[in-house]
VOMILO-869539 format. One record per residue: residue number from 0; y, x negated, z negated of N, C-alpha, C in turn; residue in one letter. Coordinates in nm, 3 decimals. Atoms other than C-alpha are relative to their C-alpha. Layout:
BEGIN
resi, nY, nX, nZ, caY, caX, caZ, cY, cX, cZ, resn
NUM, Y, X, Z, Y, X, Z, Y, X, Z, A .
...
This chain:
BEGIN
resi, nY, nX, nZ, caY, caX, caZ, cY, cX, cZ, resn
0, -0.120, -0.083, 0.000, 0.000, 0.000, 0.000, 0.126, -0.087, 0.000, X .
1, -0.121, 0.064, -0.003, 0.253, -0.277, -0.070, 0.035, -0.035, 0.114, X .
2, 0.013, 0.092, -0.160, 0.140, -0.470, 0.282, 0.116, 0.110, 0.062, X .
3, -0.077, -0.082, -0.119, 0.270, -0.123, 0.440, 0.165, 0.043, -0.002, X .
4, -0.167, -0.006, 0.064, 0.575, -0.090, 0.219, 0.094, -0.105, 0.055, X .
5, -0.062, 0.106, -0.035, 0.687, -0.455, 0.284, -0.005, 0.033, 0.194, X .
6, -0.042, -0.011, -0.159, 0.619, -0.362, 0.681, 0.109, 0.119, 0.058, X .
7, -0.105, -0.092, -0.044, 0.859, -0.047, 0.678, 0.115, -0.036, -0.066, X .
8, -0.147, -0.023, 0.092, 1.124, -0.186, 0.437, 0.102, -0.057, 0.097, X .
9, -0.101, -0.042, -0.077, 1.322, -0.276, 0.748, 0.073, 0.146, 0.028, X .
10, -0.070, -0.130, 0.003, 1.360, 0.093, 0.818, 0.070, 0.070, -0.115, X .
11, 0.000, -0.021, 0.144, 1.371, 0.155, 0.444, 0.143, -0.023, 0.006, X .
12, -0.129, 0.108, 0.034, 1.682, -0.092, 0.470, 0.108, 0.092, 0.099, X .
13, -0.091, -0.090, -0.110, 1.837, 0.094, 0.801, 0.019, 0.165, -0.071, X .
14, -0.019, -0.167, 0.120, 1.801, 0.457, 0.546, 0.087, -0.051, -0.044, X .
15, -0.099, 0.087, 0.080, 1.962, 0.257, 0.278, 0.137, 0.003, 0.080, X .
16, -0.191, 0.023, -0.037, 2.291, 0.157, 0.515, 0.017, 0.128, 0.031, X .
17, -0.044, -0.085, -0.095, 2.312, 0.475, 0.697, 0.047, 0.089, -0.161, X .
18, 0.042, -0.053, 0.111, 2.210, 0.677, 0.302, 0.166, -0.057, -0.095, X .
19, -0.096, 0.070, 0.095, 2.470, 0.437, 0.130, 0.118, -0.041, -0.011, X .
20, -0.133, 0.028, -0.001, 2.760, 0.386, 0.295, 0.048, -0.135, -0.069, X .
21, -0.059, 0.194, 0.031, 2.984, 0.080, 0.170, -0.044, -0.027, -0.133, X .
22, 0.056, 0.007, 0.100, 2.748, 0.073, -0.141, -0.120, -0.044, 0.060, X .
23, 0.148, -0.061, -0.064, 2.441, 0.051, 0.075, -0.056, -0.186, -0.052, X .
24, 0.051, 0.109, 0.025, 2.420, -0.322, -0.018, 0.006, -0.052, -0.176, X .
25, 0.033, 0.029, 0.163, 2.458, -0.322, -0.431, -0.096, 0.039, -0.036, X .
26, 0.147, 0.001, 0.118, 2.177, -0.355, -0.666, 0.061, -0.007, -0.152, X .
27, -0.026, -0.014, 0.121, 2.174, -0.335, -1.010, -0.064, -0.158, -0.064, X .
28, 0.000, 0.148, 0.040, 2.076, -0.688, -1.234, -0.139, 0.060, -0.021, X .
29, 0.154, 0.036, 0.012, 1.686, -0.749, -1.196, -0.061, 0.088, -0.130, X .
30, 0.051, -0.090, 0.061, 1.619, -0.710, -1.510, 0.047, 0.059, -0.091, X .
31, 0.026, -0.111, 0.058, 1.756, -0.421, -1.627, -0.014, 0.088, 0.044, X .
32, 0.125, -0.091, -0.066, 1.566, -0.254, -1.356, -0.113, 0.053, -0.108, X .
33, 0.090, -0.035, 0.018, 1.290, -0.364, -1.517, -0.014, 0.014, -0.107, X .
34, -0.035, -0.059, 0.174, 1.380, -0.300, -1.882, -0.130, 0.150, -0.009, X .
35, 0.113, -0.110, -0.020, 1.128, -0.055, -1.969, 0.081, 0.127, -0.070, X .
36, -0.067, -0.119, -0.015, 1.356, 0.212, -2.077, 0.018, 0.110, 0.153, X .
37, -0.037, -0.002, -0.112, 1.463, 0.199, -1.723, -0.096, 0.058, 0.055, X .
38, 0.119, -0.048, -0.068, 1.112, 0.243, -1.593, -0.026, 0.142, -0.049, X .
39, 0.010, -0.155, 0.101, 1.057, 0.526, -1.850, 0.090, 0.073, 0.087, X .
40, -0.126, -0.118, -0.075, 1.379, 0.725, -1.711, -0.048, 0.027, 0.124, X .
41, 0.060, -0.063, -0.187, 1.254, 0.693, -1.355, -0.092, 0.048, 0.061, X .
42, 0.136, -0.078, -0.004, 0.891, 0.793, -1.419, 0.037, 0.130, -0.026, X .
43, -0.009, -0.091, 0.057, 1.016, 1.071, -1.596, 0.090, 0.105, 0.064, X .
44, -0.025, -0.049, -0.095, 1.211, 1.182, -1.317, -0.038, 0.011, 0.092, X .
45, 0.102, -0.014, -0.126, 0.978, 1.139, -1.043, -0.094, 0.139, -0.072, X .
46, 0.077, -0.062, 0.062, 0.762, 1.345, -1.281, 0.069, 0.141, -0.024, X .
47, -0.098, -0.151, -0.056, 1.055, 1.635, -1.274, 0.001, 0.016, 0.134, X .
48, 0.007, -0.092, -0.166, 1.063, 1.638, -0.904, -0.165, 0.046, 0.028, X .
49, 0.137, -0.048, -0.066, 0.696, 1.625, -0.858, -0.004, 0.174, -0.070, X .
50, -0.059, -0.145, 0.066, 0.764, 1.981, -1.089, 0.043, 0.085, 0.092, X .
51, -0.085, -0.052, -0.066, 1.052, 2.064, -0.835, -0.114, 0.001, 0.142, X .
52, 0.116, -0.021, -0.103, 0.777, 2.015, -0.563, -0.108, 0.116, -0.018, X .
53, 0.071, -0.100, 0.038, 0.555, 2.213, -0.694, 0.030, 0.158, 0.016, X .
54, -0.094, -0.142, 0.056, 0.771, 2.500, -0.769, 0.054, 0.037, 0.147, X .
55, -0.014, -0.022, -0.130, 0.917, 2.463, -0.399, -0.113, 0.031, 0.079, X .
56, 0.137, -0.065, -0.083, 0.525, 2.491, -0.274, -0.036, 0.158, -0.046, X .
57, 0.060, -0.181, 0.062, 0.468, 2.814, -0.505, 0.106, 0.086, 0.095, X .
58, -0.095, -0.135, 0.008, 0.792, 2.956, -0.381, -0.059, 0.007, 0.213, X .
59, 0.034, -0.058, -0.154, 0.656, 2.908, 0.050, -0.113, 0.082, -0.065, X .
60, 0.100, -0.067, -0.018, 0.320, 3.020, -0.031, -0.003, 0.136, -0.130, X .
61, -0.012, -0.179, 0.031, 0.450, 3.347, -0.226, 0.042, 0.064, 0.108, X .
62, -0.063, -0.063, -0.121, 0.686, 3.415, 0.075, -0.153, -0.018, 0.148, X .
63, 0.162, 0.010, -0.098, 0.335, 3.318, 0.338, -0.045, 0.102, -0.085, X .
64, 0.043, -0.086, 0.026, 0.154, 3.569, 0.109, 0.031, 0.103, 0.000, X .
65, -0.073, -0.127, -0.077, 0.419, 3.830, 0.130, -0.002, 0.029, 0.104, X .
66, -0.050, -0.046, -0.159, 0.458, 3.810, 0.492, -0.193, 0.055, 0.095, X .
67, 0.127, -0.062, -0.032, 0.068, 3.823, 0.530, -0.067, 0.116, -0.021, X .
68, 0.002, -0.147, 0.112, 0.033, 4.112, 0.267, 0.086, 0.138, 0.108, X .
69, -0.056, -0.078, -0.071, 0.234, 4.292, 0.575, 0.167, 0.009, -0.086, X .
70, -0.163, 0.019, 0.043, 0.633, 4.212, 0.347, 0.047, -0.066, 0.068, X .
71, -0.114, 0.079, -0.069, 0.925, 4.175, 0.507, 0.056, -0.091, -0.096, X .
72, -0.096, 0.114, 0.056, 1.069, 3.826, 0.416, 0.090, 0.002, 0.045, X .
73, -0.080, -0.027, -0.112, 1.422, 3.791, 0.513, -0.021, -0.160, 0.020, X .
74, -0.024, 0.149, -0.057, 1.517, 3.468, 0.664, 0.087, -0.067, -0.092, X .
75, -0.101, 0.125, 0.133, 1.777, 3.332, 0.357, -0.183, -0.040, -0.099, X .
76, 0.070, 0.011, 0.119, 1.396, 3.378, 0.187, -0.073, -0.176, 0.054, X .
77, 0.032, 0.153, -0.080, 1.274, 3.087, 0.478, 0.038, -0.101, -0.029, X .
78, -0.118, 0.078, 0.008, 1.566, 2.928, 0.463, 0.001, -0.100, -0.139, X .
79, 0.016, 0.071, 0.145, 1.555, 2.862, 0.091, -0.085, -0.113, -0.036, X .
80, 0.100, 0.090, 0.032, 1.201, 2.742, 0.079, 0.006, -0.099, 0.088, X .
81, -0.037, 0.115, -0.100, 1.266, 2.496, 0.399, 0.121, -0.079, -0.121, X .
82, -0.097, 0.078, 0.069, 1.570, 2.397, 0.215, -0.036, -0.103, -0.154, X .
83, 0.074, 0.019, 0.149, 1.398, 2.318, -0.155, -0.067, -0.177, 0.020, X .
84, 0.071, 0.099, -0.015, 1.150, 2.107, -0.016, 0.045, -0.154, 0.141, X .
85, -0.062, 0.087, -0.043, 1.356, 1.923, 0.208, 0.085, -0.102, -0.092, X .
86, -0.066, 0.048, 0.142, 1.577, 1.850, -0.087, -0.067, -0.072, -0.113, X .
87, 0.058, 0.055, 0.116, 1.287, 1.735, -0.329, -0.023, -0.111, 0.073, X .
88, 0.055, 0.103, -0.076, 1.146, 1.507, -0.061, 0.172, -0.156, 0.031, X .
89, -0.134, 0.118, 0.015, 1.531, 1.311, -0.033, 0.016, -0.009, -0.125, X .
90, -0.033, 0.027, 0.120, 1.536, 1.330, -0.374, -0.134, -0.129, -0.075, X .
91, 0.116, 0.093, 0.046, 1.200, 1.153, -0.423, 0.019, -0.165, 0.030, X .
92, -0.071, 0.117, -0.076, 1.365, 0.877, -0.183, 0.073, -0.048, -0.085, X .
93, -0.144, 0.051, 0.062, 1.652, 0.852, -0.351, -0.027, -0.044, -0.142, X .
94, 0.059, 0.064, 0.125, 1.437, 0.822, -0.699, -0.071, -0.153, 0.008, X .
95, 0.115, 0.082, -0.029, 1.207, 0.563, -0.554, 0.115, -0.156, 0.034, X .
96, -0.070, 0.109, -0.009, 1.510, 0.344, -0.389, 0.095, -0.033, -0.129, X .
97, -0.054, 0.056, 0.136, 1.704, 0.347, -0.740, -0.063, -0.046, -0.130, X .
98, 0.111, 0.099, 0.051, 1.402, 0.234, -0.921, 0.024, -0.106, 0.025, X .
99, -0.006, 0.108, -0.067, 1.423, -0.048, -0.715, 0.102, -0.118, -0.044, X .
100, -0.184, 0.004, 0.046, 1.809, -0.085, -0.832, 0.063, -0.006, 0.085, X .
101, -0.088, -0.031, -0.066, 1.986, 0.035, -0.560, 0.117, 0.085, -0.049, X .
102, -0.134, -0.051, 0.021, 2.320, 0.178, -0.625, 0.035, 0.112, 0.033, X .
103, -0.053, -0.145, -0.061, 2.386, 0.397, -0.398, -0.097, 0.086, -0.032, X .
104, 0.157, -0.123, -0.003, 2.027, 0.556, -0.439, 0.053, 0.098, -0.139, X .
105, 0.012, -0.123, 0.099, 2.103, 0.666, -0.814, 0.160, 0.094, 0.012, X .
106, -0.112, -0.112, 0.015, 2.460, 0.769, -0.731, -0.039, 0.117, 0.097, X .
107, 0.055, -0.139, -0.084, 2.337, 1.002, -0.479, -0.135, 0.086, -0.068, X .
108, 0.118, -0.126, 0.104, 2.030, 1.126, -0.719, 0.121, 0.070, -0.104, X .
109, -0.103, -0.079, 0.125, 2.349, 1.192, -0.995, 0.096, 0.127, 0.079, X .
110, -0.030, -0.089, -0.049, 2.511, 1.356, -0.732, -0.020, 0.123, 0.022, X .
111, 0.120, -0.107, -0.043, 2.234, 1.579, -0.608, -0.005, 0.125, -0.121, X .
112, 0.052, -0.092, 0.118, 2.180, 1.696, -0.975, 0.109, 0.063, -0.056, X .
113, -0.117, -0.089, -0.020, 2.545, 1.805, -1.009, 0.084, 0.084, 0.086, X .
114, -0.088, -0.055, -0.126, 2.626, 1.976, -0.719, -0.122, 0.110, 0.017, X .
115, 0.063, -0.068, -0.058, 2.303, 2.108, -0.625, -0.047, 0.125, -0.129, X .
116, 0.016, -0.131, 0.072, 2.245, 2.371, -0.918, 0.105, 0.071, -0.054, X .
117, -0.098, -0.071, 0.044, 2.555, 2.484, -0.941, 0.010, 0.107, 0.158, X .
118, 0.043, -0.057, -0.188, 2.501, 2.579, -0.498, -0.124, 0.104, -0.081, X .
119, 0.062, -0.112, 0.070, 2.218, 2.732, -0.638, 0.013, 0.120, -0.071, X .
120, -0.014, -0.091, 0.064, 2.277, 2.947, -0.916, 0.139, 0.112, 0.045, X .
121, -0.112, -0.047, -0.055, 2.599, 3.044, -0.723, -0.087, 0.129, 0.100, X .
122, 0.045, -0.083, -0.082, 2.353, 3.195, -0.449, -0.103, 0.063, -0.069, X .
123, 0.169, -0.080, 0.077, 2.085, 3.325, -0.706, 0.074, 0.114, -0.026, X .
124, -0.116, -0.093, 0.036, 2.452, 3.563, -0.799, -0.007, 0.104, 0.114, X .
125, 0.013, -0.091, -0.150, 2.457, 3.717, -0.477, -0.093, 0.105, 0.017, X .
126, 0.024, -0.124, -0.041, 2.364, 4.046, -0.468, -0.124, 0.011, 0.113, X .
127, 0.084, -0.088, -0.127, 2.032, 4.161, -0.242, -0.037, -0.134, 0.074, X .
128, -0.002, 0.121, -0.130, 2.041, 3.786, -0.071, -0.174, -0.030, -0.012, X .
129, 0.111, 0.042, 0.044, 1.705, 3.705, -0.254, -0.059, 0.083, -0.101, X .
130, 0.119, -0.048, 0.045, 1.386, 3.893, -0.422, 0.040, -0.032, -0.161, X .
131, 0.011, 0.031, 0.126, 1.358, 3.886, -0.798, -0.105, -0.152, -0.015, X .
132, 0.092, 0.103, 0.010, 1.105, 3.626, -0.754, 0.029, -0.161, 0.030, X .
133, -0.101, 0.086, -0.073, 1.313, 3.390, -0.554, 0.153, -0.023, -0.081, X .
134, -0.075, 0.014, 0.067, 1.596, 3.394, -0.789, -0.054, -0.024, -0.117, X .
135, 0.050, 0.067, 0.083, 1.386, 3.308, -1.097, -0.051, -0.139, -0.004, X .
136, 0.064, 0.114, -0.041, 1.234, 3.016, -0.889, 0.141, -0.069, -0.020, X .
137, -0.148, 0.059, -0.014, 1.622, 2.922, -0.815, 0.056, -0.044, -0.155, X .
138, 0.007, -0.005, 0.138, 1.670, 2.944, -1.188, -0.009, -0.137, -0.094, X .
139, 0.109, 0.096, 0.040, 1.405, 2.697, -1.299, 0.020, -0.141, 0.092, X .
140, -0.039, 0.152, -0.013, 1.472, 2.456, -1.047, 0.152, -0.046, -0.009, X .
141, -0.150, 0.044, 0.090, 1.867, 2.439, -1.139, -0.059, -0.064, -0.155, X .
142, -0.011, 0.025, 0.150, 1.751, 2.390, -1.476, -0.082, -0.142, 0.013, X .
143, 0.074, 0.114, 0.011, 1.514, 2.101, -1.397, 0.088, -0.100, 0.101, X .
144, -0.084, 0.070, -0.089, 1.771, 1.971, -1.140, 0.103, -0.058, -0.103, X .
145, -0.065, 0.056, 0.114, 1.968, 1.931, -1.482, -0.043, -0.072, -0.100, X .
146, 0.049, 0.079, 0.077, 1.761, 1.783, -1.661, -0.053, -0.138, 0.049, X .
147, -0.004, 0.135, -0.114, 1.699, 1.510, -1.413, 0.161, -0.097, 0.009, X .
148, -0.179, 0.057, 0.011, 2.088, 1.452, -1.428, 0.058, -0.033, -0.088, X .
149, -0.012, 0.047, 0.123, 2.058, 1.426, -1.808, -0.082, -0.119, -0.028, X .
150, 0.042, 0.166, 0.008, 1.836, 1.115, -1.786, 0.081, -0.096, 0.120, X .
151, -0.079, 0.101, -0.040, 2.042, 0.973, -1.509, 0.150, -0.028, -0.060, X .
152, -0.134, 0.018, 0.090, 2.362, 1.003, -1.721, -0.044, -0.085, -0.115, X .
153, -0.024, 0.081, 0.103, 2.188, 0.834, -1.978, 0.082, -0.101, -0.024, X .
154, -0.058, 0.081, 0.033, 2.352, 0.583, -2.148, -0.034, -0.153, 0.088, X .
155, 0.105, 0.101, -0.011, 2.070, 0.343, -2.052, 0.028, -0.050, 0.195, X .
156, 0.031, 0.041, -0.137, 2.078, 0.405, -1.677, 0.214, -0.012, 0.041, X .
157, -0.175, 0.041, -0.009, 2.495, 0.414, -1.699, 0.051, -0.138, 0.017, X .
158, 0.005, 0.126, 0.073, 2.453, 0.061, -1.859, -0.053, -0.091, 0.179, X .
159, 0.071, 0.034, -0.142, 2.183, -0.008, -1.520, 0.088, -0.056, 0.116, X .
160, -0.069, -0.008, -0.137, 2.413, 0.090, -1.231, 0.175, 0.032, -0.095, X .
161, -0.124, 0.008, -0.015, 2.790, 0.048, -1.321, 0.053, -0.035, 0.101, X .
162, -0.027, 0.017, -0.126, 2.996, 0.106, -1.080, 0.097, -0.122, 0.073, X .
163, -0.013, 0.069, -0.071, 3.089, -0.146, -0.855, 0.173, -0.038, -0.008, X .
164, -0.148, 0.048, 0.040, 3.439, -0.316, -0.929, 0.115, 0.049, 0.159, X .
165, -0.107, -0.047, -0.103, 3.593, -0.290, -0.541, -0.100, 0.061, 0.094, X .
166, 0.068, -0.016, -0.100, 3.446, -0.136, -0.216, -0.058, -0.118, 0.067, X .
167, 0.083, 0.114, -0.121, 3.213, -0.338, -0.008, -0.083, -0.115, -0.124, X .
168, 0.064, 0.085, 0.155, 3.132, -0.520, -0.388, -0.129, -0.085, 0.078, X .
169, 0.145, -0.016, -0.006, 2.799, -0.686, -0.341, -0.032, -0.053, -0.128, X .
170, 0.069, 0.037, 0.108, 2.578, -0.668, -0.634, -0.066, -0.095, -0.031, X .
């Protein structure tokens, strides 16, 4: 698995610039990557998305069982679940390259986890848009999308990735 890792981390690297913008080249200091706090926080967030994965697979294959069951799904119900799991899968990225100690990776996971359940729960408000079932799912993953954003605020991972003194910095 590493052999194949080390043979794509060119592309890995071309994500990274395109992903990172004028950050795309800071790292964080070795080792307090590998500080084991550090490791802890990032298992423990991979271990919330794999959750948020999950929860995005229950929510297609309720809407596939509705639509087989002869229920109309609407299309925001598609939409959603396409959207979810598109979103866990860049988020898994974005966990995996700030492990690493990329920069930009965890500011874009801190991002993700403040922006994206507030989009959420905004559209879970909306009247008729989505099923009772589909707005509880929305719910649950805001709430685990926050709690993912409360270990990257830690203190610990604050300490990690500080931000970068000027543009273009390199770490």
């Amino acid at each position: 698995m590493d052999a194949l890792l080390a043979r794509l981390e060119p592309t890995f690297r071309f994500l990274d610039r395109v992903a990172g913008g004028r950050h795309a080249g800071v790292t964080a200091a070795p080792e307090a990557v590998a500080h084991p706090r550090t490791r802890r926080a990032f298992a423990r967030v991979a271990w919330l998305l794999a959750v948020e994965l999950l929860l995005g697979l229950g929510a297609v294959a309720i809407a596939v069982g509705l639509a087989l069951g002869g229920a109309s799904v609407s299309m925001p119900v598609w939409m959603r679940t396409v959207v979810v799991l598109g979103i866990t899968a860049t988020l898994f990225y974005f966990t995996w390259r700030a492990s690493l100690g990329w920069y930009w990776a965890y500011q874009r996971l801190l991002l993700f986890t403040r922006i994206f359940p507030i989009v959420t729960l905004v559209l879970a408000a909306i009247p008729h848009l989505y099923p009772a079932w589909m707005i509880s799912e929305q719910i649950v993953f805001s709430l685990i999308l926050i709690g993912i954003g409360a270990y990257l605020g830690s203190a610990q991972l604050r300490e990690v990735f500080p931000r970068p003194g000027k543009p273009g910095h390199e770490g």
